[in-house]
C-alpha positions in Angstrom: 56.9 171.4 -113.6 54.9 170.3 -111.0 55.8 170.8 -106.7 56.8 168.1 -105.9 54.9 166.4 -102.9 57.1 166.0 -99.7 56.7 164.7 -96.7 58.2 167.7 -93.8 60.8 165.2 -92.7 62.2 165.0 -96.3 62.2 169.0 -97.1 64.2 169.6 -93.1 66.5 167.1 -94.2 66.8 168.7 -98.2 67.0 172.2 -96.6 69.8 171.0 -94.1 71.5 168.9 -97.2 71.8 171.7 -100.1 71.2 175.0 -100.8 73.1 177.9 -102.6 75.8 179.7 -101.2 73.5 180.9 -98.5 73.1 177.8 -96.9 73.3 175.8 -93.3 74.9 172.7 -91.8 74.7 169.1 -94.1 72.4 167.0 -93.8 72.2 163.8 -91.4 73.5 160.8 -93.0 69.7 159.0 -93.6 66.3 160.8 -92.9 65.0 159.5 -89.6 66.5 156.0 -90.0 67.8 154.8 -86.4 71.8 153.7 -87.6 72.1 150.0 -88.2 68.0 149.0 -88.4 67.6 149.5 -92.6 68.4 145.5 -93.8 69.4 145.6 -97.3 67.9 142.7 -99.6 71.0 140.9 -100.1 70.8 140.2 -96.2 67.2 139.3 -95.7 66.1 138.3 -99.7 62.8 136.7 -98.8 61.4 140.4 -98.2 60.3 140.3 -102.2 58.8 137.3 -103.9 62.3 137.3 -105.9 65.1 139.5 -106.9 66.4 139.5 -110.3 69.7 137.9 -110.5 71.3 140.8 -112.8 70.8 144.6 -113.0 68.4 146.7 -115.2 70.6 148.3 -117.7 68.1 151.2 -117.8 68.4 151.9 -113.7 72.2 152.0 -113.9 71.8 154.4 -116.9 69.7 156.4 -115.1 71.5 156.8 -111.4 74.7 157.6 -113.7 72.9 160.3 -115.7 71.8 161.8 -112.4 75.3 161.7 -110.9 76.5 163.8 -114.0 73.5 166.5 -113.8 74.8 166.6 -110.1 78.3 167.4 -110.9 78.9 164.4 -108.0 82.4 163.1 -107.4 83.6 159.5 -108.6 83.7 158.7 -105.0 79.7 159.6 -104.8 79.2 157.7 -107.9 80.9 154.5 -107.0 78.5 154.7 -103.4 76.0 154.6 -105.5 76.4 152.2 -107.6 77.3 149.8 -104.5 74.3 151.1 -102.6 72.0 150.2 -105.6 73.7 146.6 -106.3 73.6 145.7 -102.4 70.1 147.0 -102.2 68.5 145.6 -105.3 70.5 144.3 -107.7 70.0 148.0 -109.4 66.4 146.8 -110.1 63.3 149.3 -109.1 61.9 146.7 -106.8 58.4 147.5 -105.1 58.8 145.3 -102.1 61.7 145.4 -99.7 62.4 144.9 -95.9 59.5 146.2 -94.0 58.3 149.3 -96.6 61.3 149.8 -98.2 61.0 150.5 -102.0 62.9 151.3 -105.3 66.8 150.9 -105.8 68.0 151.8 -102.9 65.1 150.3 -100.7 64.1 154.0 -99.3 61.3 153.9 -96.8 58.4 155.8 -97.0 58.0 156.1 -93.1 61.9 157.1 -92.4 61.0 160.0 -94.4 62.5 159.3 -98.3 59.4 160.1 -100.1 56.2 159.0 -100.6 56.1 155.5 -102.8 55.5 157.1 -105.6 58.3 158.9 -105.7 60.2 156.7 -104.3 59.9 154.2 -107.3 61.1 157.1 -109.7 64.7 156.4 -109.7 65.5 159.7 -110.9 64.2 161.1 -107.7 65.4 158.0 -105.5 68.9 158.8 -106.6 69.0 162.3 -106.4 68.0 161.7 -102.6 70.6 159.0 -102.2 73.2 161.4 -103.9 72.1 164.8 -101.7 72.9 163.2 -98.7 76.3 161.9 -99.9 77.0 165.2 -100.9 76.6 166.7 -97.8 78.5 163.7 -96.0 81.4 163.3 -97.9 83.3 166.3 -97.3 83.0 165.8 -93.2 84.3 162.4 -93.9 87.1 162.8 -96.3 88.7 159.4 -95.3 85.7 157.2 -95.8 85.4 154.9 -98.9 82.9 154.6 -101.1 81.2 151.9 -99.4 81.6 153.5 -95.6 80.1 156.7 -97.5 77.4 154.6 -98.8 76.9 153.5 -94.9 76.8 156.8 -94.0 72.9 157.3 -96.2 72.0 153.9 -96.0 72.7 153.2 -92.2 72.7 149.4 -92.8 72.6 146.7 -90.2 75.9 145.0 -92.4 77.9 148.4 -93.6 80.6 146.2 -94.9 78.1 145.0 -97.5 79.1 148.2 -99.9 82.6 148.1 -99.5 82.7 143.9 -100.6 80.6 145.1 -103.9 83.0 147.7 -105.3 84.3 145.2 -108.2 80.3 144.5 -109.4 79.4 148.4 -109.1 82.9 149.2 -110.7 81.8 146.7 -113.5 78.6 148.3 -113.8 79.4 152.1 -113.8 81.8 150.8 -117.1 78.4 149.4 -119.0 76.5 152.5 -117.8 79.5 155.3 -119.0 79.7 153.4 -122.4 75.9 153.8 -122.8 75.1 157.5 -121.7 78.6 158.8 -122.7 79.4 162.0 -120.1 76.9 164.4 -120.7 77.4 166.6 -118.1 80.0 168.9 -120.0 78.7 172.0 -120.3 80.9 174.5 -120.4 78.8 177.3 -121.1 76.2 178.6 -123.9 74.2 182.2 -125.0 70.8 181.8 -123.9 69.2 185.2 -124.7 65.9 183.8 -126.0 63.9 187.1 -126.5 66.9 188.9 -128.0 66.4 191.7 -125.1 70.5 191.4 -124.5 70.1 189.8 -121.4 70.7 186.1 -120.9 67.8 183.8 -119.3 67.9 180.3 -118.0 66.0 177.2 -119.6 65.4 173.5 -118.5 64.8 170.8 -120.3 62.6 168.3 -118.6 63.2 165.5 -120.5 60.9 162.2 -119.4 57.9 161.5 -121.0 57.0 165.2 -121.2 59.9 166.5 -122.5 58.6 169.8 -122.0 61.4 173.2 -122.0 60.3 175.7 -119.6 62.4 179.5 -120.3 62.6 182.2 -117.2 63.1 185.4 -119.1 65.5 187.5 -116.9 64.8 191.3 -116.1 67.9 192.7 -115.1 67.5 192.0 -111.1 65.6 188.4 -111.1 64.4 185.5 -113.4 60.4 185.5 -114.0 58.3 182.1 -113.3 59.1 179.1 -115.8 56.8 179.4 -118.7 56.4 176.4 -121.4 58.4 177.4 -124.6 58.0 173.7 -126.2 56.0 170.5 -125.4 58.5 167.8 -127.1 62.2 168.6 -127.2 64.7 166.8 -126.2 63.8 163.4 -125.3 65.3 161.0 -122.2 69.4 160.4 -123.5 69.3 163.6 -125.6 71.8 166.0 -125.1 70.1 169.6 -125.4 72.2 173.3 -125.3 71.0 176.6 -126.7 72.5 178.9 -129.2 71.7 181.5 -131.7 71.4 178.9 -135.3 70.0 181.4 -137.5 71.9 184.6 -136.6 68.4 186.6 -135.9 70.2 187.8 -131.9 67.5 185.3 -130.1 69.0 182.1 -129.1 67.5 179.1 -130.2 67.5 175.3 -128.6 69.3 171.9 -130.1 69.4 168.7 -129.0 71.6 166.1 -130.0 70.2 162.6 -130.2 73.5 160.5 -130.3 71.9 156.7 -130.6 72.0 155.5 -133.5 70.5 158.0 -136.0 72.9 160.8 -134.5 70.7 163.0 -135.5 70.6 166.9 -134.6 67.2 168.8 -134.1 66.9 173.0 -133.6 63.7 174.8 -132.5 64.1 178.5 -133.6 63.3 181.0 -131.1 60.2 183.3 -131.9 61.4 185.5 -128.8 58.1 183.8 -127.1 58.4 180.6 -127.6 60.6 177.7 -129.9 59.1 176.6 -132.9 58.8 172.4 -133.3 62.1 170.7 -133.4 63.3 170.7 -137.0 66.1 168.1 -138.0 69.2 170.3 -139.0 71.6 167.2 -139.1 71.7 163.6 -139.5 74.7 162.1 -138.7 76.4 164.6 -135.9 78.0 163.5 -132.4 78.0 159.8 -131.8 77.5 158.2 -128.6 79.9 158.9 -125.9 80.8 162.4 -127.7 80.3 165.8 -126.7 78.6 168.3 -128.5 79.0 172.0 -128.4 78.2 175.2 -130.2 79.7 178.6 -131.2 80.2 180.3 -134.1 83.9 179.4 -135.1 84.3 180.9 -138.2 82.8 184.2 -137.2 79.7 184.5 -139.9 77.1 185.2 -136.7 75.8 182.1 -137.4 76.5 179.6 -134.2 77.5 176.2 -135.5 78.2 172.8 -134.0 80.7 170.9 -132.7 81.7 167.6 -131.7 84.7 166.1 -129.9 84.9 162.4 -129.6 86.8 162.1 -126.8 88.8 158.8 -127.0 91.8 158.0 -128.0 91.4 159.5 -131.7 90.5 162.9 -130.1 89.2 164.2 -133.0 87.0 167.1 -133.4 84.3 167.6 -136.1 82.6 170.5 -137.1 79.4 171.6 -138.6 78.4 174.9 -140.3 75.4 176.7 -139.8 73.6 177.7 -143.0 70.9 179.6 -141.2 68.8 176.9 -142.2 70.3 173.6 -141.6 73.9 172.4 -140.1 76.6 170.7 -143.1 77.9 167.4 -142.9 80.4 166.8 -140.1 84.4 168.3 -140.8 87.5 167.3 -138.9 88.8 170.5 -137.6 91.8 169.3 -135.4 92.9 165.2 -135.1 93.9 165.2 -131.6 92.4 167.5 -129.0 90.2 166.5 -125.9 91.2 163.4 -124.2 89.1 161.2 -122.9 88.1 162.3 -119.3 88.7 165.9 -120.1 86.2 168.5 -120.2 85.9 170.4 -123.5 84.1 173.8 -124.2 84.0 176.4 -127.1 84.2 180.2 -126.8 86.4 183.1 -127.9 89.8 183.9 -125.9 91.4 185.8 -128.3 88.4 188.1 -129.1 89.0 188.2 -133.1 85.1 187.1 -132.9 85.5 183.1 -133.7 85.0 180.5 -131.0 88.3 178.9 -130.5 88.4 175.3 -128.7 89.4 174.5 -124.8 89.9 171.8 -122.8 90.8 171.5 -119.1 92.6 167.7 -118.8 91.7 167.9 -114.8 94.1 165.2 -113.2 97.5 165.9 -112.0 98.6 168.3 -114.1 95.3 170.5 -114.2 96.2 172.2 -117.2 94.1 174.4 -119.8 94.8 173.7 -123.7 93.4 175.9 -126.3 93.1 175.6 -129.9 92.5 178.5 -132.0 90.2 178.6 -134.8 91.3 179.8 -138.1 88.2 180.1 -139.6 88.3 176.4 -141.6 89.9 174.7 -138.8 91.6 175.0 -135.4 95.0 175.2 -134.7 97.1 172.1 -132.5 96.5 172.6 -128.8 98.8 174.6 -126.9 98.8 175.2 -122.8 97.1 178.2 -121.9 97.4 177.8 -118.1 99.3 175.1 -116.3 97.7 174.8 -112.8 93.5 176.0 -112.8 90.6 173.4 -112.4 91.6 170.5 -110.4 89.7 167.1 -110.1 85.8 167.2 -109.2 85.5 171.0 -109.5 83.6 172.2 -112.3 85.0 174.8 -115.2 83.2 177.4 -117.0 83.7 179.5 -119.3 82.9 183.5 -120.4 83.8 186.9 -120.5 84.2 188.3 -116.6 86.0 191.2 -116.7 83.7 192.5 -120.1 87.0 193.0 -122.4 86.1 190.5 -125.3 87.8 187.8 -124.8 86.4 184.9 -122.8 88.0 183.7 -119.4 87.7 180.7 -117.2 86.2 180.2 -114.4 86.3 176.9 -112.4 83.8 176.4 -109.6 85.3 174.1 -106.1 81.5 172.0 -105.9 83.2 171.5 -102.0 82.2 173.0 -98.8 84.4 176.0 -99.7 82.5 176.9 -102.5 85.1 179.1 -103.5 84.8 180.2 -107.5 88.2 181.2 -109.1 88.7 182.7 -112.1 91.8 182.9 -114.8 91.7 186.5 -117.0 92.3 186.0 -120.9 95.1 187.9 -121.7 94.9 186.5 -125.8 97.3 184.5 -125.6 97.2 182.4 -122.5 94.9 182.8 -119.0 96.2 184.5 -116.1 96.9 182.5 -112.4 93.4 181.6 -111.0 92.3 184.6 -108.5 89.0 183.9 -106.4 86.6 185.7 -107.2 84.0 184.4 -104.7 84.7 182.7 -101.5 80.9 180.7 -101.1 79.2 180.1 -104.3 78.5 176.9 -105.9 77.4 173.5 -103.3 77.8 170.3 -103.6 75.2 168.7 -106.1 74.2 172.2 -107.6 74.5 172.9 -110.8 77.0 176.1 -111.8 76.7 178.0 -115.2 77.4 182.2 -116.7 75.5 184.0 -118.4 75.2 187.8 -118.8 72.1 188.4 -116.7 72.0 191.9 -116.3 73.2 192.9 -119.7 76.1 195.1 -118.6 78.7 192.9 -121.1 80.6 191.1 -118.2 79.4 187.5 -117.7 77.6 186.5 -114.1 77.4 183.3 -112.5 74.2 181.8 -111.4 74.0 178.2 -110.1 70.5 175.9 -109.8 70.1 173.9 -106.3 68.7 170.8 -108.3 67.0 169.9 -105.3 62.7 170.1 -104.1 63.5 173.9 -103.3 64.9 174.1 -107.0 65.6 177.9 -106.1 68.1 179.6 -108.4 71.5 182.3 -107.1 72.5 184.9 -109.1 76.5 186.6 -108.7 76.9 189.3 -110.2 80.2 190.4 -111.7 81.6 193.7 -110.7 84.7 192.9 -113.3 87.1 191.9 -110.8 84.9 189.5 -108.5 81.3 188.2 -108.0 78.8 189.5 -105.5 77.6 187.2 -103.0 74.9 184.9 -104.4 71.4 185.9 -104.5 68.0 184.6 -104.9 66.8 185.5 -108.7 64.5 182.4 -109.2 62.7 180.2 -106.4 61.5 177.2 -108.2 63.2 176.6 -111.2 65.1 173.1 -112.5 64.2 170.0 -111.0 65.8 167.0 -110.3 67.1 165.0 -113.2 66.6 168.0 -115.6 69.1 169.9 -117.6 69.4 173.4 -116.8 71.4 176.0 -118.6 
């Protein structure tokens, strides 16, 4: 966890593009770049020796996985992938028109970065992607490729607009390869076993380091190193408490084609080496979860996979390893939906939720049984609309989990739906400026009074983390608990 090294015309335009519910105007659409002087490649191709015909299969993977940890809007997505086509072919070229670089031929002198970072398409994307953040919601009307225009600032802005059917084509390949990984719902992650929750990121990269901020009641203390290899580039990591000692512990979910599953216990000071728990759990393209669903203290883990089958697979925690894989409901979870685990009835097993998004916006539950969970049924017709991102935990302190959805707009607005045990009240807001476009939202109980907080992670250079408290019938306004915590292109929970 390094600072990163930026230039003072890319941290104005960074501070202008995001922070937490705190913050000022967008950003300008391109840093210093006069409109309609950047010449993409595809217009002037003799400035590189050659560009490869096709696209790198590990760049697209890479821009989408960073659109996911960014929470960014299929509009967003689509800009970049016909940014990155246009540009490059979605190759991580080091030549380009005058000194641009990378995918999206950033310059160095117009402020993107320095060529190093540049050329690390995990930061060159989450550039790209702040900025269309912060531009799309004062353009509401634009299309993907005028959005696109609107970073870029090409000398030919129909270019993006002409390559929608290519970056359409190529966003398929990419979403079959890294699967959505982005659906956390929420997770424990009381890693000292103190009763209040702390945050975690996982680096990933060729580090794959986990840094843990143990909380204190009123902040988050600096990131210390808790392991030095878990939960490597692809992996999908979240955190509960495996061995039922009351510190949570980390998982990671490998998903190629071992599908293996690896825990590091918590030692309340750090996480013991990743020890294989699993092998054969959560295939590509699924999505993992844990709780404890049939209410041992032991979390377990879960799997839904999401297509047409819908099926979801559980496997029991033993203390020491997980079992093999069981089908605990045949049809639950469609595909585009965002599943979670928790407990909304309070009988003290996780039950199963989904939230379909879409039209319809509605919020099915399945109830566990303790070998199994019953057939979906609605729990709330109308709460977490399309782009916004849901949550899940126990506001109002009375045992049973609510919902939470969070508006990722310039509203910022957080609403929340009360569990009532049998279905989730009518979404009230509960804050009216939490939660920015291209942060990263999550709960947790921080101050260990027994109602679940919201805290959300900028994901930008500032990487500063926002705390709101609940009083049990709202959230405070967000404040500062943590000023350099999750970076770019990690996973923070």
């Amino acid at each position: 966890m390094t600072v990163l090294s930026t230039k003072l015309a890319l941290i104005v335009s960074v501070v202008l593009a995001t922070t937490a519910a705190h913050a000022a105007a967008p950003a300008p659409p391109g840093p210093g770049t006069t409109a309609g002087s950047h010449v993409p490649l595809s217009v002037r191709p003799l400035a590189c020796p050659s560009i490869p015909p096709n696209h790198d299969p590990a760049v697209i993977q890479t821009v989408y996985q960073v659109g996911l940890d960014r929470g960014v809007s299929d509009k967003v997505m689509l800009a970049a992938f016909e940014a990155g086509w246009v540009e490059s072919h979605m190759n991580n070229l080091p030549c380009g028109d005058k000194d641009s670089l990378g995918v999206f031929q950033q310059r160095p002198s117009a402020g993107w970065g320095t060529p190093e970072q540049i050329m690390d398409v995990t930061y060159a994307t989450t550039q790209f992607m702040i900025r269309a953040q912060a531009n799309e919601p004062q353009f509401p009307d634009y299309t993907a490729g005028q959005l696109a225009q609107s970073v870029q600032r090409s000398c030919c802005p129909d270019r993006y607009d002409q390559a929608e059917a290519t970056a359409r084509s190529l966003l398929d390949e990419a979403r079959a390869a890294v699967g959505s990984r982005a659906v956390y719902t929420g997770s424990s992650a009381d890693f000292n076993g103190d009763g209040l929750d702390d945050i975690i990121t996982f680096t990933h990269g060729t580090g794959a380091d986990v840094f843990v901020a143990l909380s204190t009641g009123t902040g988050f203390q600096g990131g210390a190193k808790w392991n030095d290899y878990f939960a490597l580039p692809g992996e999908i990591p979240l955190t509960g408490d495996f061995n039922g000692d009351g510190k949570d512990d980390i998982v990671t979910f490998t998903q190629g084609t071992g599908a293996d599953v690896y825990v590091g216990l918590s030692t309340g000071t750090g996480f013991q080496g990743g020890a294989k728990w699993n092998d054969y759990f959560s295939l590509p393209g699924e999505i993992p979860a844990v709780g404890d669903v049939n209410g041992d203290g032991l979390d377990d883990i879960i799997s839904f996979t999401r297509n047409d089958l819908a099926d979801v697979y559980v496997g029991l925690s033993t203390g020491t390893g997980f079992q093999g894989g069981a089908k605990w409901n045949d049809y639950f979870a469609l595909p585009g939906e965002h599943p979670g685990v928790c407990d909304v009835n309070g009988d003290g097993k996780d039950d199963i939720i989904t939230f379909t998004q879409g039209t319809g916006a509605d919020v099915y539950v399945g109830l566990s049984t303790g070998t199994g969970f019953e057939g979906g049924t609605i729990w709330n017709d109308y709460f977490s609309l399309t782009g916004e991102q849901p949550r899940t935990g126990d506001f109002n302190g009375d045992g049973k989990t609510d919902i939470a959805t969070f508006t990722m707009n310039s509203a910022a607005d957080v609403y929340v739906g009360l569990s009532t045990g049998t279905g989730f009240q009518g979404g009230t807001k509960w804050n009216d400026y939490f939660g920015l476009p291209g942060e990263f939202p999550y709960t947790g109980d921080f101050n260990g009074d027994g109602k679940t907080d919201i805290v959300t992670f900028t994901h930008n250079d500032l990487a500063d983390v926002y705390v709101g408290l609940s009083t049990g019938t709202g959230f405070q306004g967000g404040t500062k608990w943590n000023d350099y915590f999750g970076l770019p292109g990690e996973t923070t929970l």
